[in-house]
PLY file of the C-alpha trace (Angstrom):
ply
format ascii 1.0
element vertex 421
property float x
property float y
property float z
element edge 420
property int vertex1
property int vertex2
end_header
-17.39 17.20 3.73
-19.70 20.03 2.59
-18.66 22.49 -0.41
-17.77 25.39 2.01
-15.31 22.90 4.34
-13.89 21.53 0.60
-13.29 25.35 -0.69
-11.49 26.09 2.23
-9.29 23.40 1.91
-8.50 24.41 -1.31
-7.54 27.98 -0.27
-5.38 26.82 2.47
-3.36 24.19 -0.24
-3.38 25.89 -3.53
-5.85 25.45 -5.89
-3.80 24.05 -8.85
-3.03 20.99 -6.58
-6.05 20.26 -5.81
-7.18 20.65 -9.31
-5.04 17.91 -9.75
-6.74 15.43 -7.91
-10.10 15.85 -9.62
-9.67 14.67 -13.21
-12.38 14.46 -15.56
-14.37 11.60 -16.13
-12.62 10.09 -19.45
-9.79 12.37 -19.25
-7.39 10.82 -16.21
-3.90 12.05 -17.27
-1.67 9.26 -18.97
1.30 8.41 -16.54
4.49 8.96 -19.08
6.44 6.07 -19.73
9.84 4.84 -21.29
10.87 3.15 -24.08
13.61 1.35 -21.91
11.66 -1.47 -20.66
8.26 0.88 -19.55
9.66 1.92 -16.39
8.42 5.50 -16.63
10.90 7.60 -17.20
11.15 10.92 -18.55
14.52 12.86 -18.22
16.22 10.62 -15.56
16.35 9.62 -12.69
13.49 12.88 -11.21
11.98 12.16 -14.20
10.77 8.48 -12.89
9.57 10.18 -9.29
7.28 12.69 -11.53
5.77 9.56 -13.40
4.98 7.64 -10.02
3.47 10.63 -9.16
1.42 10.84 -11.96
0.85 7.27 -11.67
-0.49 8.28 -7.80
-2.57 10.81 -8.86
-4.65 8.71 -11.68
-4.73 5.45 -9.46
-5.67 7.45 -6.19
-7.37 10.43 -6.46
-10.71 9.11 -7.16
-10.80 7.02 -3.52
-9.40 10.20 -1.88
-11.36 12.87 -3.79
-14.49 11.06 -3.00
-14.09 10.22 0.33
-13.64 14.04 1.47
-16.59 15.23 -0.36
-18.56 12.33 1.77
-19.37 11.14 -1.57
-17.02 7.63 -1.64
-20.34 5.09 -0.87
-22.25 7.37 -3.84
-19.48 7.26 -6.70
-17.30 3.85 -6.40
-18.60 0.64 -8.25
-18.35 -2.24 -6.41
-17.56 -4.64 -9.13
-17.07 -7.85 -7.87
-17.78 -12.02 -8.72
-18.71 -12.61 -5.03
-21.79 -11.13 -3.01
-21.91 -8.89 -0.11
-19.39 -7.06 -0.94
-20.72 -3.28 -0.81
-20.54 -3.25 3.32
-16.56 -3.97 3.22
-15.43 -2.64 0.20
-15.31 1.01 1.07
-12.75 0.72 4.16
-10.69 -1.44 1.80
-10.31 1.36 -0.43
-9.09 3.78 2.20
-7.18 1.70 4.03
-5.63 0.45 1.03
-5.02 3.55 -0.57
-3.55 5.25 2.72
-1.66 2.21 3.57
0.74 2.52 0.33
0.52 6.53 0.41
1.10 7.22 3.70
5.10 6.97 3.70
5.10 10.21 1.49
2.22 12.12 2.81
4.46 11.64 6.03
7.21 13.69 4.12
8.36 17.05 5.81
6.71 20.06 4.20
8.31 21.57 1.50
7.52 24.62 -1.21
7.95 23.08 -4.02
5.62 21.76 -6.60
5.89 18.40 -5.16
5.25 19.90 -1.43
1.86 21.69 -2.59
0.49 18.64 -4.18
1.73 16.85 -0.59
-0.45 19.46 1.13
-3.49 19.34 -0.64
-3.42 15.16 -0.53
-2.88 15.60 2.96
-5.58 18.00 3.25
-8.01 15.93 1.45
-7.09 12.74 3.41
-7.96 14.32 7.23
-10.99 15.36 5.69
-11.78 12.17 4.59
-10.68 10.10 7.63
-13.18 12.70 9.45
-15.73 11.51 7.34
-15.04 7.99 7.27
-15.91 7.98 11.56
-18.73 10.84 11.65
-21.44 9.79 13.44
-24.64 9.46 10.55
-22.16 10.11 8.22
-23.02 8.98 4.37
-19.46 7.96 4.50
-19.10 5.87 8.29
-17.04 3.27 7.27
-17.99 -0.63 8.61
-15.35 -1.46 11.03
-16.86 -4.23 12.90
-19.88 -6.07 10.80
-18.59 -9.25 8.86
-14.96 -10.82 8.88
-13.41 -8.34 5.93
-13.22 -5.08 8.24
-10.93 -6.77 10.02
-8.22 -6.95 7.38
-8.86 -3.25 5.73
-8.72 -1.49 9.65
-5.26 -2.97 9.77
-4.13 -1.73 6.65
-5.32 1.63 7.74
-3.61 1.01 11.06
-0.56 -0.09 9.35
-0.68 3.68 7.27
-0.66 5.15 10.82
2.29 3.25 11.88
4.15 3.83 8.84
3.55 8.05 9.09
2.55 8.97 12.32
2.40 12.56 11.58
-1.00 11.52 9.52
-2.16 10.54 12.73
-1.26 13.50 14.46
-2.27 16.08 12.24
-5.75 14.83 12.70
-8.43 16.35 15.00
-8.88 14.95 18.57
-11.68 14.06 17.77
-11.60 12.58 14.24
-8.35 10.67 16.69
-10.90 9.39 19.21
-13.58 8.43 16.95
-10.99 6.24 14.95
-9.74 4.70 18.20
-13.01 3.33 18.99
-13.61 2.03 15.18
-10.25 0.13 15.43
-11.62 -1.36 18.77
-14.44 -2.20 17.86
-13.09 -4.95 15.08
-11.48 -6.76 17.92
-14.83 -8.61 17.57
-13.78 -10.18 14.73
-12.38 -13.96 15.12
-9.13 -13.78 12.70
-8.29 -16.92 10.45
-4.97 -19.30 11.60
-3.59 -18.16 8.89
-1.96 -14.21 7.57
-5.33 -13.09 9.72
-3.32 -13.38 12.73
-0.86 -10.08 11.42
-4.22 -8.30 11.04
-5.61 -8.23 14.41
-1.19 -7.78 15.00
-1.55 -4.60 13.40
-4.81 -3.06 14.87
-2.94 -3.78 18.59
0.90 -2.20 17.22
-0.74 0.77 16.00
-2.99 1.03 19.39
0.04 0.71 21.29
1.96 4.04 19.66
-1.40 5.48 19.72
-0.56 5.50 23.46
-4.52 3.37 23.68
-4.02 1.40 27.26
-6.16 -1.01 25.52
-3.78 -2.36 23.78
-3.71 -6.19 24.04
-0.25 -7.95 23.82
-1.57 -11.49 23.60
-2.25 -11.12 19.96
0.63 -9.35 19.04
2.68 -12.43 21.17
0.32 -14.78 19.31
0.64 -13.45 15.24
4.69 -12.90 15.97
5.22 -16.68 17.57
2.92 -18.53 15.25
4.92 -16.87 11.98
7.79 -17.91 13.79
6.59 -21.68 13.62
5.65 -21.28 10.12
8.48 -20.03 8.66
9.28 -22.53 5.90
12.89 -20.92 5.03
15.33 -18.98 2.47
12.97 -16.14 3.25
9.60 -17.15 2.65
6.76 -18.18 5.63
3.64 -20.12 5.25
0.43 -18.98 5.29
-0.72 -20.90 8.38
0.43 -24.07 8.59
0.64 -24.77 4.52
2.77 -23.12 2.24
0.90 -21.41 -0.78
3.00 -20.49 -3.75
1.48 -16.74 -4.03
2.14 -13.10 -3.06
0.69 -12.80 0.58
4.20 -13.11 2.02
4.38 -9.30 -0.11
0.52 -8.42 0.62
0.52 -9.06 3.95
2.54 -11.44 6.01
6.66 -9.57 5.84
5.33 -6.24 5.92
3.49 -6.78 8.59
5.30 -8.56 10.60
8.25 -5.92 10.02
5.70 -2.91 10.85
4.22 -4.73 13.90
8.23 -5.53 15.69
9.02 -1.54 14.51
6.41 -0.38 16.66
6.04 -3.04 19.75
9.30 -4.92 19.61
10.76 -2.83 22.83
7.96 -4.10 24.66
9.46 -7.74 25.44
12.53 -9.26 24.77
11.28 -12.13 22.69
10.02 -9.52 20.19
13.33 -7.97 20.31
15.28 -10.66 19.62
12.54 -11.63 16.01
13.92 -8.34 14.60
16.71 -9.37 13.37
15.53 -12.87 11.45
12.70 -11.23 10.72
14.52 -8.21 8.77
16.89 -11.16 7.21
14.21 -12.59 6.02
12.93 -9.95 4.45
15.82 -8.78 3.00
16.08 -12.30 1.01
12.41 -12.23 0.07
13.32 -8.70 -1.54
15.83 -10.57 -3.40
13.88 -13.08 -4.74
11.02 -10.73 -5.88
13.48 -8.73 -7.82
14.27 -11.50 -9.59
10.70 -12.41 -10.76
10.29 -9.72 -12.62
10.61 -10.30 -16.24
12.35 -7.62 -18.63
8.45 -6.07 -19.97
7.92 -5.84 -15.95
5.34 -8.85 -16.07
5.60 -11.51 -13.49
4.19 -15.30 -12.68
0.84 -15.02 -12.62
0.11 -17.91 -10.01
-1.47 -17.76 -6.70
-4.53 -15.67 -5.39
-5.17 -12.35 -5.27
-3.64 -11.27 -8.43
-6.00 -8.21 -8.98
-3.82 -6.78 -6.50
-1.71 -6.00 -9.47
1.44 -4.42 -8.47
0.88 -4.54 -4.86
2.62 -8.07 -5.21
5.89 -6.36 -5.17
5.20 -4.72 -1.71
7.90 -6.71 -0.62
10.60 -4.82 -2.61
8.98 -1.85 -2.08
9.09 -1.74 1.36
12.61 -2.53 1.38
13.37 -0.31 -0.90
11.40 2.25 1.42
13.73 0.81 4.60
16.88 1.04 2.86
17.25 -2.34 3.58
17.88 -3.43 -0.06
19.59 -7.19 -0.90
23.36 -6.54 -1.27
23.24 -6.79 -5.29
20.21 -4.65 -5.86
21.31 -1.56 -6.13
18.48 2.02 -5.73
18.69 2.61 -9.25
18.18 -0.87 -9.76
14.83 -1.51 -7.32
13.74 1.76 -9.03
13.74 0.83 -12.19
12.33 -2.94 -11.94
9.33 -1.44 -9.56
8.68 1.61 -12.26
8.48 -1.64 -14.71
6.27 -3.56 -12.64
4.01 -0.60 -11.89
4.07 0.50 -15.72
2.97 -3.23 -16.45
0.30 -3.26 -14.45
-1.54 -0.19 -14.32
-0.96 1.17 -18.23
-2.97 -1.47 -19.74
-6.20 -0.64 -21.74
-9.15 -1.10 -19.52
-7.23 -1.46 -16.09
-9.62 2.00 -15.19
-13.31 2.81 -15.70
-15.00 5.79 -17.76
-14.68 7.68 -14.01
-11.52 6.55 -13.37
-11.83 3.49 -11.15
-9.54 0.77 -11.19
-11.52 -2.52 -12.54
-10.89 -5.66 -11.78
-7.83 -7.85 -13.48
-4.31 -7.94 -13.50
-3.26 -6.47 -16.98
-6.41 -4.62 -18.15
-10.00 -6.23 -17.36
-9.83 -9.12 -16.51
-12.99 -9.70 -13.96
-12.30 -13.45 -14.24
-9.07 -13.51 -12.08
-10.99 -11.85 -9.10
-12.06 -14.28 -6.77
-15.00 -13.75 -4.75
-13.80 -11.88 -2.03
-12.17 -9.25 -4.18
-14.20 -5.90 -5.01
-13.40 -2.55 -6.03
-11.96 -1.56 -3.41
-9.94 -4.56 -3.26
-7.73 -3.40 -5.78
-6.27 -0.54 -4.30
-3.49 -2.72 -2.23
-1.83 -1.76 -5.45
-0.48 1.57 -3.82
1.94 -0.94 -1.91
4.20 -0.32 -4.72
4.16 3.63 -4.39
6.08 3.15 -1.06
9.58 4.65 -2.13
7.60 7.60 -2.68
8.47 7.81 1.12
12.30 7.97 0.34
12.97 11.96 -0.19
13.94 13.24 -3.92
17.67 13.61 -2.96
17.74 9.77 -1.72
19.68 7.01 -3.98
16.38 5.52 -4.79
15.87 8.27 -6.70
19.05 10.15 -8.27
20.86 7.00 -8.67
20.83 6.28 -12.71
18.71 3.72 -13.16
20.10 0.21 -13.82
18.58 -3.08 -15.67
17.37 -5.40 -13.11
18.39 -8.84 -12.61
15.44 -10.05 -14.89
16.49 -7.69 -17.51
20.18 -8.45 -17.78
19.73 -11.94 -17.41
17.68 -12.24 -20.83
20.10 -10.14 -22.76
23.04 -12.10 -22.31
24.34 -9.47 -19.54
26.03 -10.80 -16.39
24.05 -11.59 -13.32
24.95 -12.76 -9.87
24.41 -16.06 -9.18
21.28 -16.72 -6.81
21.97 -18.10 -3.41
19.49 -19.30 -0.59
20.14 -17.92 2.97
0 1
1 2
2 3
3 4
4 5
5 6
6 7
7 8
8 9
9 10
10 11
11 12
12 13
13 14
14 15
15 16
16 17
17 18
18 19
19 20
20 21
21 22
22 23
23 24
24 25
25 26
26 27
27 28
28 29
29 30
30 31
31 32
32 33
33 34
34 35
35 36
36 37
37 38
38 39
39 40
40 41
41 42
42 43
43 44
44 45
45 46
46 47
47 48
48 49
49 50
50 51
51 52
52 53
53 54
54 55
55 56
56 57
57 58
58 59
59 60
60 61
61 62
62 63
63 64
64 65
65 66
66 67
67 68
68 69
69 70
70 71
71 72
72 73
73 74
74 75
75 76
76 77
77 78
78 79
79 80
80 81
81 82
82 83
83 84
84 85
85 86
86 87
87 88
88 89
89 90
90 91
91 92
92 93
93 94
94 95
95 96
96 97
97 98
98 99
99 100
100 101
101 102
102 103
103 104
104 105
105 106
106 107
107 108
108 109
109 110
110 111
111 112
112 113
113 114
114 115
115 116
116 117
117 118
118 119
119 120
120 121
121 122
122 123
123 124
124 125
125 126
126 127
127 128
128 129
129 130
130 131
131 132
132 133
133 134
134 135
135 136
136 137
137 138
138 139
139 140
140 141
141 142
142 143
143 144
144 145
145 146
146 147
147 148
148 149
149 150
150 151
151 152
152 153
153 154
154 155
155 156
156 157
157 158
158 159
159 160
160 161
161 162
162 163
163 164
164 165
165 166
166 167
167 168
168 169
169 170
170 171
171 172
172 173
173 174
174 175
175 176
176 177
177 178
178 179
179 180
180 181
181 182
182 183
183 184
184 185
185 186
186 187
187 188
188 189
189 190
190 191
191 192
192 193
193 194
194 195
195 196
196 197
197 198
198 199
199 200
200 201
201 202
202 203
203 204
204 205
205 206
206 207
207 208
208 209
209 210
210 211
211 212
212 213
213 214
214 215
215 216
216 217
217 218
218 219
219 220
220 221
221 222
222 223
223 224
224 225
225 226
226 227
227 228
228 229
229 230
230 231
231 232
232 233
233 234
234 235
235 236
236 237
237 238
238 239
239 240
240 241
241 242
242 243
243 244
244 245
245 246
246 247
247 248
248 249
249 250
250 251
251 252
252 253
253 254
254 255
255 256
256 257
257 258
258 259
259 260
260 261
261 262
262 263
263 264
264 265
265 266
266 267
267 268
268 269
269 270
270 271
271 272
272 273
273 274
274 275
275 276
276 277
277 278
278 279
279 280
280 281
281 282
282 283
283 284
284 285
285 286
286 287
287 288
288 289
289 290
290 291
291 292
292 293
293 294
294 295
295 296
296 297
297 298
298 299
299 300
300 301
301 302
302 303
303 304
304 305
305 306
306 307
307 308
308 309
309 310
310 311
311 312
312 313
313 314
314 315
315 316
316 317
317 318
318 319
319 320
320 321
321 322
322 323
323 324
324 325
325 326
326 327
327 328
328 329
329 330
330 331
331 332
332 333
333 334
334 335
335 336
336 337
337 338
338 339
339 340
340 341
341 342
342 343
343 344
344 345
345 346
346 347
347 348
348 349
349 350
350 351
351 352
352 353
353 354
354 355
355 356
356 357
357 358
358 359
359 360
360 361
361 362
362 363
363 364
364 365
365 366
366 367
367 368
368 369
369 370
370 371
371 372
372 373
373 374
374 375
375 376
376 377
377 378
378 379
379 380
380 381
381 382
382 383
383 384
384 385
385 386
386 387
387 388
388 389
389 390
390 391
391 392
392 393
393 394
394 395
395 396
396 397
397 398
398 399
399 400
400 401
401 402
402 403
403 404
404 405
405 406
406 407
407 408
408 409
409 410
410 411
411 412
412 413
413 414
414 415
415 416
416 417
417 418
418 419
419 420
């Protein structure tokens, strides 16, 4: 985007929010947080939506910033272990970033403070997605060279299904050019494993994007073989083994709950998953509620843990549904995500001197990355930020915040017993 299309953008959002979403090298604002167990809060219950905010506008801003001024390939560091990794790791940012951000840039307009700083993101972002498919562009994302696209153009698909109005506040053409991006992945052979959910996704989102193309069979495929490798109480496999990690909260639940919303009135066999799948779900909400610790940490086991909070996307998303586990109450999912997200993304070193996230789990760590993670890797992360979705007058929000299970259980309070399904 060239300085006169950015200025413009500006005037037509207000230029204090947009301000906002260019901090200084060095000088990112600090997200507040709490002395009650880091989850954020400052004055209550609005209090904790202004810190995710904040939170939104230090992890995010650079990816979205950058990408709008054409500038994302010229600015981000592609830190990573493995090699290669500079012709993927641009879409994963965006598609990353929008996937977790997309629920509340999909919010209604308002006036308010909140509502400006909505505007200008959303301005920034249909700049950016412009960019990301112009023809020459010093931004033209890779949507088809190498296996990795393949994974990052669903999460970006999966933003569009989760806030259509991003979708449709775009230009036809910026539309049509993206159409042909996310067909042009269908090249790419997905893994028998979580991969199947990703070429799920591209197809669901074609679908609502009323794209004729669309192509059933591997929607039918993903949905059926998850089916078969569902290992029970609310957990699947990834492909035919079970892993003990997060991708059932990375990938595989979320997707396959985002895929049935958008293509299960298609066929009566994907009708009649929505309901075990949204069980499911529901219990795996439960059980990642209980993993996290009263400081917000978690198990560290399994891949992908630069994801960082993004492991929770899970509870997030459920959270986002209103599809909560019976004892987990708003107040209660709010405050255990703020504690996870706190954890996570407060530590010393978890952002460069420009504001990048680096790689590690709790600060940086660039050992815990394995090969296929990069920079823009990291920014599944924004998977927590979903409940940003929720308005500021839902439970989620004004309810007063409660210990979670975690919490109570290691001060002597009483907990629910745990039950599988």
């Amino acid at each position: 985007m060239n300085r006169r299309r950015f200025v413009r953008a500006a005037a037509g959002v207000g230029g204090a929010a947009l301000t906002s979403l260019a901090p200084t090298p060095g000088a990112l604002a600090t997200p507040p947080t709490s002395q009650e167990g880091g989850q954020g809060t400052v004055g209550g219950a609005g209090g904790d939506r202004q810190a995710w905010l904040a939170r939104v506008e230090t992890v995010c801003a650079p990816v979205v910033r950058a990408l709008a001024a054409g500038r994302l390939r010229a600015t981000m560091p592609v830190e990573s272990s493995g090699t290669g990794r500079a012709e993927v790791t641009h879409l994963e940012a965006v598609g990353r970033t929008l996937m977790g951000l997309a629920p509340w840039l999909g919010l209604p307009p308002s006036p308010d403070a909140e509502g400006t700083m909505r505007a200008a993101w959303g301005a920034l972002v249909r700049d950016g997605l412009d960019e990301a498919v112009r023809p020459g562009g010093p931004d033209r994302l890779n949507f088809a060279t190498g296996s990795q696209p393949l994974v990052d153009a669903a999460f970006l698909a999966q933003a569009f299904l989760r806030a259509p109005s991003l979708w449709s506040a775009l230009s036809e053409q910026t539309r049509s050019r993206l159409i042909d991006a996310f067909r042009s992945a269908r090249v790419i052979l997905p893994g028998f494993n979580n991969w199947l959910l990703f070429a799920a996704t591209v197809e669901a989102f074609l679908k609502t994007a009323g794209d004729a193309t669309w192509d059933r069979m591997r929607i039918d495929y993903a949905l059926r073989q998850h089916e078969q490798w569902y290992q029970g109480d609310g957990i699947y496999g990834d492909g035919p083994q079970f892993h003990f990690d997060y991708y059932n909260a990375y990938v595989i639940q979320p997707m396959l709950i985002d895929v049935l919303e958008a293509c299960a009135d298609d066929r009566p066999a994907w009708q009649a998953m929505r309901e075990p799948v949204a069980t499911r779900a529901r219990r795996y909400a439960a059980i990642q509620e209980r993993l996290i610790a009263p400081d917000g940490s978690f198990p560290a086991v399994g891949r992908s843990l630069a994801y960082r909070c993004g492991a929770f996307q899970g509870l997030a998303q459920a959270a986002l549904r209103r599809a909560l586990p019976a004892d987990v109450t708003p107040g209660q999912a709010r405050a255990a995500l703020g504690a996870v997200i706190a954890r996570t993304l407060d530590a010393p070193g978890t952002f460069d001197a420009n504001g990048w996230l680096t790689l590690g789990l709790c600060g940086h760590q660039p050992g815990v990355a394995e090969t296929y993670i990069s920079t823009g890797s990291l920014y599944l992360c924004s998977a927590a930020f979903l409940p940003l979705g929720l308005p500021a007058t839902d439970p989620f929000w004004t309810d007063a915040p409660r210990d979670w299970t975690g919490k109570r259980a290691w001060s002597g309070q009483a907990i629910p017993i745990d039950k599988a399904m």
